[in-house]
Every structure is written in structure tokens, then in C-alpha cells.
N, C-alpha and C positions, 0 to 999 in steps of 0.2 A: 231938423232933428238933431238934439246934442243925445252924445251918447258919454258915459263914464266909466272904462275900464277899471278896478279896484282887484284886491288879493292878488297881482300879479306881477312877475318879473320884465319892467320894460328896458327891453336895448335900446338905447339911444346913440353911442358908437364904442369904440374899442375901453373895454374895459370901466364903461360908467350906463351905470342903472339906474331908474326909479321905483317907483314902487307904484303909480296910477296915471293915466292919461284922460285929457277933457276930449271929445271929437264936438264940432262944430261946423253942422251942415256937411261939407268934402272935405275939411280940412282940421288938423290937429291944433287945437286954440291952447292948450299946454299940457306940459308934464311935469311930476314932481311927486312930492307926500303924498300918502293917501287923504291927510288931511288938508291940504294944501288943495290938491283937484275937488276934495268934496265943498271944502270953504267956495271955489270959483263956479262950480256947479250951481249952489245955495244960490249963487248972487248973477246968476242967468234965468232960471226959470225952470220949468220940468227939463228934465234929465230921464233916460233911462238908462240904467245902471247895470252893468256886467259882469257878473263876477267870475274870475279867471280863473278860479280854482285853484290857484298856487303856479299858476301854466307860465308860459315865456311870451312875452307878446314881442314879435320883429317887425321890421317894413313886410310888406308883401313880396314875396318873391317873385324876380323879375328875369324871364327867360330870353337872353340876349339873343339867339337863335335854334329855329326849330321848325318843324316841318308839319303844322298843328294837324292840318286836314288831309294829309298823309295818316298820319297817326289814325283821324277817323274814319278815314278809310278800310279800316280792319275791320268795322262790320259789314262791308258789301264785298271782302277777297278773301283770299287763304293769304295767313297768317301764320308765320311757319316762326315766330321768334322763339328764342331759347327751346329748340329742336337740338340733340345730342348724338343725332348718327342719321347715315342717308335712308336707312329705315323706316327714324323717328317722321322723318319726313316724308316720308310715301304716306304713313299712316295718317297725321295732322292733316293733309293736303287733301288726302280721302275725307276723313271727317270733315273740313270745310267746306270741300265740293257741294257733300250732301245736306250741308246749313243752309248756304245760299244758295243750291239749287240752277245752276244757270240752263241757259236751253243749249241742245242737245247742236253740236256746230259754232257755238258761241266763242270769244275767248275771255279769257278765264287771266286775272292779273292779282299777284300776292307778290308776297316777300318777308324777309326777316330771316333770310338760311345765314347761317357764320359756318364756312368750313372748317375756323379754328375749335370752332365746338366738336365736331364731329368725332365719335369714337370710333368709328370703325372705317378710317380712311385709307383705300388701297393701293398702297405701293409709296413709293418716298417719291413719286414727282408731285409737282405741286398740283396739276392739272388733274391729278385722280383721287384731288381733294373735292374738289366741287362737283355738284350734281351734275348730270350730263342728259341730255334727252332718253336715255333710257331709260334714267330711275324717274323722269318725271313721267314716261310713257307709264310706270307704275301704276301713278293716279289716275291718267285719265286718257285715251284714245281719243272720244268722242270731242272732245275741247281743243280748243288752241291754248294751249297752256303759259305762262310767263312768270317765273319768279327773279324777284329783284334779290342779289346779296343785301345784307341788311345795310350797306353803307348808299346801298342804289345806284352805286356805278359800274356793277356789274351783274346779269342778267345771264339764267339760263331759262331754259325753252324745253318744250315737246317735241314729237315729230313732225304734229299735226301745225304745230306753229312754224317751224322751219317749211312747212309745203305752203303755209298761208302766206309766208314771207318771198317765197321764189314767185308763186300767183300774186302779187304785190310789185312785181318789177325789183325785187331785192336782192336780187343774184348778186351783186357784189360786195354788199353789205358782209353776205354768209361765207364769201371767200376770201374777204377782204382780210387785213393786217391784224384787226381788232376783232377776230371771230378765231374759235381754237377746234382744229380738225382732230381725224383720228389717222391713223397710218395710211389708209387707203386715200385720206386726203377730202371724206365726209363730215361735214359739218357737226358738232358736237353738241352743238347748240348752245355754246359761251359765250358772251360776248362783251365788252368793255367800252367802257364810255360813249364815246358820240356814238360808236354802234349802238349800244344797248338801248341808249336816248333815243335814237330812230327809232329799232325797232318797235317802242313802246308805243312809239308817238302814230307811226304808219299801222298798227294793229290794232291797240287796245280804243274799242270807241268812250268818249268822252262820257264822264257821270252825267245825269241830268241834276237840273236845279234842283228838283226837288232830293237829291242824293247828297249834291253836296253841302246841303245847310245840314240835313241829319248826322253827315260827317262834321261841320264844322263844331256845328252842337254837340256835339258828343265828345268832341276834343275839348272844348270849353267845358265845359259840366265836369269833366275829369281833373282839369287843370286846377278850377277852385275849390277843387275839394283838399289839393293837396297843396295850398296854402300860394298859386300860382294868381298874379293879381296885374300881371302882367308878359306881354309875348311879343316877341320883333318875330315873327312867320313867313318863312319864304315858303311861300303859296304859289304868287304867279309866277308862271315860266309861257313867257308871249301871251298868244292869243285869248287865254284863258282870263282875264284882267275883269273882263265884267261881270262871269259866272262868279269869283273867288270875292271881290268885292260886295256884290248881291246878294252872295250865301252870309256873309258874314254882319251887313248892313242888317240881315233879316232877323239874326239871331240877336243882335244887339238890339234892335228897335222892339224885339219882343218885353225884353227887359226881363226875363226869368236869369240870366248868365251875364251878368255884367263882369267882361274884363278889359284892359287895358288891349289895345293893337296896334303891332307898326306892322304894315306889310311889306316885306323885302322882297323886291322884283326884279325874278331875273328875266329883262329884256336886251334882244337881243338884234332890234329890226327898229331902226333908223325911222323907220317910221311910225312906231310905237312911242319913241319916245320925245318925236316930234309932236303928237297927241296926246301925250301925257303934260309936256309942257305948255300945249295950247289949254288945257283946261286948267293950269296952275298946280298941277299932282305933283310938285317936287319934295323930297324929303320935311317930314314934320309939318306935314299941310294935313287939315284934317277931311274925312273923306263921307259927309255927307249923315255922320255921328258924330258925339261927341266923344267917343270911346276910339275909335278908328281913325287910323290917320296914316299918311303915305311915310313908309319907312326907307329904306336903305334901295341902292341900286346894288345888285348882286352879281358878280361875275364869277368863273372857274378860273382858277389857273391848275387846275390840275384832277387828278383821281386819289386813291385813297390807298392809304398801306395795306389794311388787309387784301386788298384787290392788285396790289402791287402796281400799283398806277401813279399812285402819289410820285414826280418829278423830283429825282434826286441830283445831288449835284454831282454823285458816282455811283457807279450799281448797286442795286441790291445786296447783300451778302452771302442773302439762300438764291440768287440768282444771279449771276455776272453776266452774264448779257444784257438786263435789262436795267434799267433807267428812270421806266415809268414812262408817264404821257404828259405830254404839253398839251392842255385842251385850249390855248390862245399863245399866238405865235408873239415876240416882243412888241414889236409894232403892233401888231394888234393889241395887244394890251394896253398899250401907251396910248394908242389912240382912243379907243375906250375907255380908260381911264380920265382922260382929257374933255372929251365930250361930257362926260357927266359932272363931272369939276366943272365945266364952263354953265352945262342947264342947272347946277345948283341944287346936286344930289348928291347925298353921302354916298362914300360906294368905298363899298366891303368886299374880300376877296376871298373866295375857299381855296387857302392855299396849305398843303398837308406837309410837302416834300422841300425841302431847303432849298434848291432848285428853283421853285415855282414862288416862296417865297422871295426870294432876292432879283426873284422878274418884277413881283408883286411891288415891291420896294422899292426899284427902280422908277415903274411907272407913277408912283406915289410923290419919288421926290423929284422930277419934274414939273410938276404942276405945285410943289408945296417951295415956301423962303422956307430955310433950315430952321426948326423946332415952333413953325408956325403951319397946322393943321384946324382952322376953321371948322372945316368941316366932318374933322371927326372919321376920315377915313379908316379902314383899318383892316386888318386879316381877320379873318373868318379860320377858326380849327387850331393852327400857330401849333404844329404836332411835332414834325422834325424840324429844331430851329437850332441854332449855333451861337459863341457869344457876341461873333461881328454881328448877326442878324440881331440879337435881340439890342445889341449895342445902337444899333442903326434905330431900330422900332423907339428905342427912348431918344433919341438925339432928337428924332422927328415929331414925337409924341402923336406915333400912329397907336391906333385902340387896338386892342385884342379881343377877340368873340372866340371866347375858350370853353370847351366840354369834358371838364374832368375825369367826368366817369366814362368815358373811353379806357379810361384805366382798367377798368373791369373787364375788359377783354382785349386791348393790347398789348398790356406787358405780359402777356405771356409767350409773345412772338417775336416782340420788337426788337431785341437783342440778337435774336436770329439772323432778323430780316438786315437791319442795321451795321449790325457789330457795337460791341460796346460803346469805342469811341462816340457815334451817331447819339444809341441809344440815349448816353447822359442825356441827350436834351430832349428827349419825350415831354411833351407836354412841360415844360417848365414854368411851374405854376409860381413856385419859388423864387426864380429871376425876374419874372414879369414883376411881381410884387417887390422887389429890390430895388430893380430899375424906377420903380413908379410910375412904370405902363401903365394907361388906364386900360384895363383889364374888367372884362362883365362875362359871366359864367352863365351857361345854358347847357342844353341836353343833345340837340341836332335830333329829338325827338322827331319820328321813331326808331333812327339810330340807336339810342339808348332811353333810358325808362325817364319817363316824365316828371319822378320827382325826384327835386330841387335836392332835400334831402341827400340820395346817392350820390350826387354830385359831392356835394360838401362833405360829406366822410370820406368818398377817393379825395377828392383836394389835400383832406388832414394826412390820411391814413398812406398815400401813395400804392394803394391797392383796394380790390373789392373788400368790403366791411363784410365781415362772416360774424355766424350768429355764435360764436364762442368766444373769440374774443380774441384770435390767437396772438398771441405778444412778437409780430415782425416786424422787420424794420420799414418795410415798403419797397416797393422800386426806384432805385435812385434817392433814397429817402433825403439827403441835400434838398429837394425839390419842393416835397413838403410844407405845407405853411398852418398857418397856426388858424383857431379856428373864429377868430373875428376877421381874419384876412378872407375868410373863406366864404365867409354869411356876409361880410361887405363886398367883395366880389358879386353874389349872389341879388344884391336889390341895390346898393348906392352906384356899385361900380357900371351896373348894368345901364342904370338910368347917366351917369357920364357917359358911357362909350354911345348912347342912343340920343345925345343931346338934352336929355331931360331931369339930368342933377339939380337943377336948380330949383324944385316944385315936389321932388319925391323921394324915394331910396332914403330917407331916413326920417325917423320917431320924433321930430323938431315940430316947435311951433309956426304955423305955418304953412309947413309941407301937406303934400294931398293925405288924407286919411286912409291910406291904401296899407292893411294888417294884417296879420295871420299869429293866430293863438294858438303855441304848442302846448300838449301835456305834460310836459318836461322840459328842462335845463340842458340844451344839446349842448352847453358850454361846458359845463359839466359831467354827461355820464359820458361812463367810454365810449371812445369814438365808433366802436363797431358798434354800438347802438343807434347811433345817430338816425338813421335812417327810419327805426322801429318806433321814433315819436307821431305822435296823433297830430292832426292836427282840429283843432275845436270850431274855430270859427275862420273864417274868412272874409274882410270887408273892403270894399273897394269904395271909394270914394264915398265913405261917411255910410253905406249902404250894406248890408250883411249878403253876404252872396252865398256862404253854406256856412250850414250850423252842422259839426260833426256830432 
């Protein structure tokens, strides 16, 4: 199948255009005049012809990390995202109950609460910011109830859930360090990382297959519509490796949602990844499609700022006692880090807190010769970082899996949480691009909203894009970058930090035919607009996967 793009604006890289693209089977056979591609057309054979309508044609957008079938999971839970007060969420909570209907004793898992949303939060301590088994006794008695903060490393609960959890042998889970009482010294039903991770894992029973391709389906179908042609997805977390593989093999083999897949696996049992090596499953091995292929090894080294977990290298600033959490001790890190460097796995770090990154970096350059990274290691989030850290991250040419639009709801705390000093380096999208990090932009979907778009206007804008336009500077606005820094972040830079620059991430003859046709010049209109362009077609590998 040759296809011929015409009437449209093609990016090829910083600051140079064409005007028409040849595709050729999966792959881009050239670009150039509109007369030029039609003369090479002519001298191939039938062509079908596209006309772009004046639109933008870019690489396909390439989501460096994100959490796809999570995301599709919103149609089997309560879904409590951009909820505005503990109200709003009784009520959302109530209406999801009665969509999905669950049986009567069952338990009941959702999430997407931000307590920094909240208007009506009581008292100035931080703790009577978040939900507490009361307000979610609002919703529901009958269920064992479970809501995830939207970053998912912290979890509040029902009653009924904290009595399923003591009939579970969980007694000291609920008393334990990482769970938040009340005066009397009763369980709140709060709880923080590896806590919250049990809880989920010892209550919530597993989807069935046929749950989770309609969730994976459903994350795909969404993705392409909004110009999404590729995903690095951390799906598996242990034992799950053959359900999250099957769901995704099924949906691709159907062939109605063709997209690109790395799947990033957080394992964490010795003997998983001794079975992953015995079958050949090491990074960039394909898995049984030709769309699917094993991506990244994933680890923690930490929790998250809004959850106050993120590992800092000194307290908080709206809390001095606290620190955050080390979800892996140094040696353990190192060791793990090690091991997967030796089975011949990229391995990526979620590390939030400057602390957790300079663990992160430590166990990194052990195993790497100074500014030789084969394997493409790299931090995962790179949220609060410093100039030694990012200084370090270029020396070594470790990658960065960055989520700009976290903007949209972090700086309006960060400085709090932080103190200014810290804050300057929120997300520094700016540095990373100075330094010459390879740096690949994604969403951490359903942390934040799936398109690519929002991303690239917080990148420019250094704050959420509003529909007027308002003339600020940004947060930090130093930080800032310009907006082919932000759209190559977004598809070339992704495909570098994922090993696969050499075949995609740009509009070249050649490269895989993986495109997305906006209705507009996002290079062009104001940047709060950015967000508010269509997108027209999406095609993956020489193949149309949505016509908008």
C-alpha cells in the first residue's frame, strides 16, 4: 500500500518543513514538494492520496511511560479523577457504584482523588486533607471499598475494608508506620506505599481475562485517537506477566488497534526473572506480535510529592519531620540494578525525590564506564532533581522518562512542600535539554491525561494551558523550552531513551511510517491552545488506525 500525503505542513525536525510525504508499505520512502512526491508517486504505481487539509503532519506520538491498562480500568471502578472537594467524591463514588453495580459484600477498587484539588479541606494539618474511612463510609457500607490517590501510592479505605483487612491477618499492616490513626490510636484507613501495595494486592481479587483486554482495548482505541502511535506501559507488576501479555497479544492480533508496545516490568522475584530470561524476554525482544515487544525492567526507589513520600535529601518544608520513604534500601538497589544489567535489561527507575535519585545514580554508575550507557538506563519521573544530579545524569548519559504535565497539578504545592530553593528544579525540562539528556516525554497515564498534547503545552508554558490565554510567566519559567524541544521530546526523544531512534521518531526517508495529522500549526498558535488541536488521522506503520 503507498499512500501520499499532500496540502500539508510536514515536520521533519527543528525548524525545517515540507510540504508532502510518499509512505511506502510501513515505511516513509520520501519527503519533499508537493510536486516532487507527486512526480515519485507517478513513477511507483497506484498511490492513494490524502489530503491534509492545510493540517500538520508529525511522527506519531510516543508515550515513554504510562500505566495504559490502569487507565482502562476506569470502566470496571470508581473513578474519582478531577473530583473538587470530599463531597464531590462521595457523590462520583455513589454514581460509579451504581454503573458497575458490584455484588452486595464484594470489594469495590477506584482512584484518581488529589487532595490538592480539594476545596473544602479541614483544618491546616496535612492528614485532614485526604479522604478517611468516614467519608468513604459515605459511599458505601455494603462493599469493601478502596481508593487509590491518583499518583497510586497512596490508598484510603472503608470500614468495611479495614475489618476485611484485620479477617486477612493484616493487623499490622493497619498499625503499622505506613498507615495514619486517629487520636484514639484507630485506623483511618490511610495508608502509603508498600502498605497500600499489600493492601490492594491481599483484597482487591484479580480482573479476569476477559476484563482485561476490554481494559487494554479500550486504553488503545483511546490512545489512537489522539495521535498516540506508541507506549512503553508498566502493566506487569509479578505474577500478572501472562494475563497483561494475553490481553494485549489478543487485542493486537485482532488488528482493529494497531499500536506500538514496550512493556515495562515491575519484577520483583528472582525467580521471574530467571523465567523471563529462560524464554529470551529481555528488553526489546518481541513478544509473540510484531507490535509488542519486552520493554524496560522497572523499579521504585521511592513515593511521590503529593503523597509526601517522594525521598528527599532533607525534610519536607510543610513537614520537618518527614523525609519521605525509601521503597529499596542502597544495596538493594545495587543489587538489583546489577542483576538486570548482567540478564541484559534496560532498567528504569521511579525516582521523584533527589534523595532517591542520587541512590538511583549511584547504583547506575556502578555497573556503567563513565558516559558509556549501552543500555539506555535511566530515571523514570526526574521531579526533584539538583544541578550536581542533572550534572551526573549528563556525564553518564543516563535517559530521562519525564511527564510534564504534572505541572498541572504540582506547582501549585511544590514550593510549599520544597521551599523555593528545591522547587527551581521541579521538573526541569530546560536543563535536561541543555545538558543533552536523552530525555522522552510521556503522561504516567492515569496519573495524568493521556494526551500527548497537554504534555507539550506544560513543557512550553511551564504551567496548565487555560482556555484564555492568560499572558504568565510560568513556574520557574528558566525551565521552559521551546516548542520543537517539546514535540521532539515527545516522538524522536522517546524512541532514543526506548532504544528505537534508529527506525522512528522522525518524518525521514526510511523511518517506520508511524504519523499523526493535526488540524492546526501547534508551532504556531498560542501555546494555550495547543492542547485544543484535532487530531485527523493516525497511522501506524503505513496502516490508518483512526480517521478523526
Amino acid at each position: 500500500m503507498r499512500t501520499l500525503f499532500h496540502h500539508v505542513t510536514v515536520y521533519r525536525n527543528r525548524g525545517t518543513f515540507d510540504q508532502a510525504v510518499l509512505v511506502d508499505g510501513d515505511t516513509i520512502r520520501g519527503t519533499g514538494t508537493e510536486a516532487e512526491m507527486t512526480a515519485l508517486a507517478a513513477s511507483l504505481g497506484t498511490v492513494e492520496r490524502i489530503d491534509g487539509r492545510g493540517g500538520l503532519l508529525l511522527p506519531g506520538f510516543h508515550d515513554s511511560h504510562l500505566h495504559l491498562r490502569h487507565f482502562g480500568s476506569t470502566v470496571h471502578e470508581i473513578d474519582v479523577r478531577g473530583v473538587s472537594s470530599i463531597g464531590g467524591l462521595v457523590e462520583k463514588g455513589r454514581a460509579d457504584l451504581e454503573r458497575i453495580a458490584p455484588e452486595p459484600g464484594s470489594v469495590v477498587h477506584g482512584g484518581g482523588w488529589n487532595q490538592e484539588d480539594f476545596q473544602d479541606r479541614a483544618g491546616e494539618s496535612p492528614l485532614n486533607r485526604y479522604p478517611t474511612r468516614r467519608d468513604l463510609d459515605r459511599i458505601t457500607t455494603r462493599h469493601a471499598l478502596i481508593l487509590e490517590r491518583i499518583c497510586g501510592h497512596t490508598v484510603c479505605c472503608n470500614t468495611k475494608a479495614l475489618e476485611m483487612a484485620e479477617g486477612a491477618g493484616l493487623e499490622k499492616l493497619l498499625m503499622g508506620n505506613s498507615a495514619e490513626r486517629d487520636g484514639a490510636g484507630k485506623p483511618l484507613g490511610i495508608f502509603y506505599e508498600q502498605a497500600a501495595f499489600t493492601l490492594c494486592q491481599r483484597l482487591i481479587l484479580p480482573f479476569t481475562r476477559a476484563q482485561l483486554r476490554s481494559q487494554v482495548e479500550y486504553g488503545i482505541a483511546r490512545a489512537l485517537t489522539l495521535g498516540v502511535t506508541s507506549i512503553d506501559t508498566n502493566d506487569v507488576f509479578d505474577d500478572n506477566w501472562d494475563q497483561i501479555m494475553g490481553a494485549y497479544r489478543s487485542v493486537l492480533d485482532e488488528g482493529k488497534y494497531p499500536i506500538r508496545v514496550g512493556l515495562q516490568c515491575h519484577l520483583t522475584k528472582k525467580a521471574l526473572l530467571d523465567e523471563f530470561c529462560r524464554r529470551g524476554w529481555i528488553t526489546g525482544i518481541t513478544l509473540g506480535h510484531p507490535l509488542l515487544k519486552m520493554g524496560a525492567l522497572k523499579l521504585f526507589a521511592d513515593g511521590t510529592l503529593g503523597s509526601r513520600t517522594a525521598c528527599l535529601s532533607s525534610p519536607y518544608a510543610d513537614d520537618p519531620g518527614n523525609q519521605g520513604l525509601q521503597a529499596m534500601s542502597g544495596p538493594a538497589m545495587d543489587a538489583a540494578v546489577k542483576d538486570g544489567d548482567d540478564r541484559g535489561f534496560q532498567v528504569i527507575v521511579h525516582a521523584i525525590g533527589d534523595a532517591a535519585a542520587d541512590q538511583v545514580l549511584r547504583s547506575f554508575e556502578a555497573v556503567m564506564s563513565p558516559g558509556h550507557n549501552p543500555r539506555r538506563h535511566g530515571l523514570v519521573h526526574c521531579e526533584v532533581m539538583s544541578e550536581a544530579l542533572l550534572d551526573r545524569m549528563a556525564r553518564n548519559n543516563i535517559a530521562a522518562f519525564v511527564q510534564p504535565a504534572f505541572l498541572t497539578h504540582d506547582i501549585f504545592f511544590a514550593e510549599s512542600r520544597l521551599g523555593r530553593k528545591r522547587a527551581r528544579y521541579l521538573l526541569p525540562c530546560a536543563s535536561l535539554a541543555r545538558r543533552g539528556i536523552p530525555t522522552g516525554y510521556g503522561t504516567d497515564c492515569p496519573v495524568e491525561s493521556l494526551n500527548p498534547l497537554q504534555g507539550i503545552a506544560c513543557a512550553v508554558l511551564r504551567r496548565p494551558p487555560v482556555p484564555d490565554g492568560a499572558d504568565t510567566d510560568g513556574f520557574f519559567p528558566e525551565e521552559r523550552v521551546d516548542r520543537y524541544t517539546a514535540v521532539d521530546a515527545y516522538t524522536h526523544g522517546s524512541a532514543q531513551v526506548t532504544g528505537e531512534d534508529s527506525h522512528k521518531g522522525r518524518i525521514q526517508p526510511g523511518r517506520l511510517a508511524d504519523l499523526v495529522l493535526l488540524d492546526r500549526d501547534i508551532f504556531t498558535v498560542p501555546a494555550d491552545e495547543i492542547p485544543a488541536a484535532k487530531v485527523l488521522l493516525t497511522m501506524v506503520g503505513g496502516a490508518i488506525a483512526f480517521r478523526g
